[in-house]
VEXDREN-2710 file (C-alpha; in Angstrom, 1 decimal):
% VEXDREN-2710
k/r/px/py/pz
1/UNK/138.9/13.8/96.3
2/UNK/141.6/16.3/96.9
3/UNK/143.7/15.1/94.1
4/UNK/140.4/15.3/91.9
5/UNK/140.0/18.4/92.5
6/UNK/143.7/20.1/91.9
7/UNK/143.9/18.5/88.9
8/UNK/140.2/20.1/87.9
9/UNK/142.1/23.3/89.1
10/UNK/145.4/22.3/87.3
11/UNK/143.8/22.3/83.7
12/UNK/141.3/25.5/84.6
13/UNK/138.1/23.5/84.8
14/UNK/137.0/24.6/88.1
15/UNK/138.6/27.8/90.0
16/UNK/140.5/28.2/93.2
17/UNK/136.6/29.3/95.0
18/UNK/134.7/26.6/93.0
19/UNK/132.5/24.4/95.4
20/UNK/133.4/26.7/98.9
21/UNK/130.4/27.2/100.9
22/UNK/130.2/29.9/104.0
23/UNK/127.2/28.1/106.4
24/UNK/126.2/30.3/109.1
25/UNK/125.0/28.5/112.4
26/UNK/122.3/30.5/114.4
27/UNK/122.8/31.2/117.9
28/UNK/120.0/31.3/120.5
29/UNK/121.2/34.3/122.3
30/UNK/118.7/35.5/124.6
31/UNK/117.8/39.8/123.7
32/UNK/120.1/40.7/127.2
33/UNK/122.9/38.3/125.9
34/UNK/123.2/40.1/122.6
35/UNK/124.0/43.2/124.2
36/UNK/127.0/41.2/126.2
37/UNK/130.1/41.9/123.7
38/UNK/131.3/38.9/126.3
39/UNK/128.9/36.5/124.7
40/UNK/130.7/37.0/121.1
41/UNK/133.7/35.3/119.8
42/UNK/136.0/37.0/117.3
43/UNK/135.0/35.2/113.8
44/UNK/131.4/35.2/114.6
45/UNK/129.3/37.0/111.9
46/UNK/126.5/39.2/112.9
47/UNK/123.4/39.1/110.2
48/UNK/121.8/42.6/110.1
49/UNK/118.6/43.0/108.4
50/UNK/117.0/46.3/107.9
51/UNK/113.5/47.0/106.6
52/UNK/111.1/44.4/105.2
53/UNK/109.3/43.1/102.3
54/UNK/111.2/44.3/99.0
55/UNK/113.1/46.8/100.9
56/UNK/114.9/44.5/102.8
57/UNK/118.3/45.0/102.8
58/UNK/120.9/42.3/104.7
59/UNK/124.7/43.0/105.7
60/UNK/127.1/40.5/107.5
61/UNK/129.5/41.7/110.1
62/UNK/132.4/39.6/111.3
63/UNK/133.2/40.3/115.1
64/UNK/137.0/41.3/114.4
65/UNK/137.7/42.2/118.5
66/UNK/136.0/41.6/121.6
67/UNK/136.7/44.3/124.2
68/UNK/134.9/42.8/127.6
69/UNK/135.6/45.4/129.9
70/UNK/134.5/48.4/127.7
71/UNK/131.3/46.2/126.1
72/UNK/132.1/47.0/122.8
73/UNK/132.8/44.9/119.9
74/UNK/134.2/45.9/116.6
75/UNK/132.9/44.7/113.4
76/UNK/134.1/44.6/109.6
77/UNK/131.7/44.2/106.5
78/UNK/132.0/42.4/103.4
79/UNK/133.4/46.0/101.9
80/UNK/136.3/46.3/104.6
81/UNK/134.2/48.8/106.7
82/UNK/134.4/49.1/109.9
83/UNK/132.0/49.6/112.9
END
């Protein structure tokens, strides 16, 4: 399947990102664990969504450090911002 699909990539059919597929797997984090930056793992991505109906707007964080003692975890967006 491999060889399939660098020759695909060889000749320009298909590009490097063709067929790559992010899938997010929910977490049942209780609402007290979610405020334990111990609870995270760096690589996780945080789904923010803000407002609702057509004003609904959705931003994924990745967890880029865990800092246990402080409680604090620090998050880049799919821009390179940083929160």
């Amino acid at each position: 399947m491999l060889a399939i699909r660098a020759e695909l990539q060889a000749r320009g059919v298909v590009g490097p990102d063709a067929g790559k597929i992010t899938v997010l797997d929910k977490t049942d984090m209780t609402r007290a664990a979610r405020g334990q930056a111990h609870k995270y793992q760096v690589g996780m991505i945080i789904r923010e969504t803000l407002g609702a109906g057509r004003e609904t707007a959705t931003t994924d964080w990745r967890v880029e450090r865990v800092d246990g003692h402080t409680n604090r975890l620090t998050l880049r967006d799919g821009d390179g911002v940083v929160r």
